[in-house]
C-alpha positions, 0 to 999 in steps of 0.5 A: 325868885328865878330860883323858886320858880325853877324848883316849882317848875321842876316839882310840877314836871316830875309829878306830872311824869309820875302820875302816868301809869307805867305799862306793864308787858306780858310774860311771854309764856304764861299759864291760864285756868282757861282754855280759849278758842277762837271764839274767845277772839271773836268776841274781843272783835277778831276778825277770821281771814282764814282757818289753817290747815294745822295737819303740819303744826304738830299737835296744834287743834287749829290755827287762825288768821285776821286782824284786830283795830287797834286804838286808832281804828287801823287793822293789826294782823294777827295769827292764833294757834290752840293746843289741847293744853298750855303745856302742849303750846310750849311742847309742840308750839314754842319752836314753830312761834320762835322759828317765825317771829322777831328780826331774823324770823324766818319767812322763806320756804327753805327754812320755815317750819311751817309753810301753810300761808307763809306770805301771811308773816311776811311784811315788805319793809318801807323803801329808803326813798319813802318818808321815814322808810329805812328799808329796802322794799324786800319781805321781812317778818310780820311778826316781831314777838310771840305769846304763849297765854294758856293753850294758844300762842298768839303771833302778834305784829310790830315794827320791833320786839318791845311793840309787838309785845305790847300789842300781844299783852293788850290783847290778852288784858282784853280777854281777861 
């Protein structure tokens, strides 16, 4: 009898695991037939903090910084570039997406591509002596992973890759 109720048990464990539907991250550079703006955003309820000088930002029409509340009503940040074309995003964009983002994004004037607002992709580590902190207190990158969707790329927060590439894909599924 212990043993029916053992299997039975397992049986019902494994189907309930596997009704759950798995998430599925976005590519991180993916073409699109539309051509997006901050508008687009907007309506998905970014909300603009401030418009970029993009004069540095080669071939970049304009780039955007705000925030967008995630499930639990808290603001995420997050930073929007539009180029002409998906091809220009990935041409004139990618290095500058990848010189900012992930662990060893670079948040300092000696070696950041692009300087404009450059406190805005820094993040200060919780300290050691906070609760669940594993930090130091010193700046570290905001953002820990990059999409580029269509023509923008979208620099999207997280306390690692694989976070951050979840908030970008539910982004993206909510401009779908």
């Amino acid at each position: 009898m212990k043993k029916i109720i053992s299997i039975l048990t397992l049986a019902i464990t494994l189907t309930s695991c596997a009704s759950e539907p798995e998430f599925i991250l976005i590519e991180k550079i993916t073409d699109s037939d539309k051509n997006y703006t901050v508008k687009d955003f907007k309506e998905i309820k970014f909300k603009q903090s401030v418009e970029y000088d993009v004069q540095n930002l080669p071939n970049a029409i304009s780039a955007y910084y705000g925030f967008i509340k995630n499930d639990q009503g808290e603001p995420n940040d997050y930073e929007i570039r539009f180029y002409e074309s998906h091809k220009s995003a990935v041409e004139n964009g990618e290095k500058y997406a990848k010189n900012i983002s992930g662990e060893n994004g670079c948040i300092k004037k000696e070696c950041s591509f692009f300087l404009e607002n450059l406190k805005h992709r820094q993040k200060v580590s919780e300290p050691s002596n906070v609760a669940g902190g594993a930090g130091n207190g010193i700046p570290i990158p905001k953002y820990q992973a990059y999409v580029i969707y269509g023509n923008f790329i979208l620099l999207c927060p997280g306390y690692n890759q694989n976070e951050a590439l979840k908030a970008c894909t539910i982004i993206v599924k909510n401009l779908e």
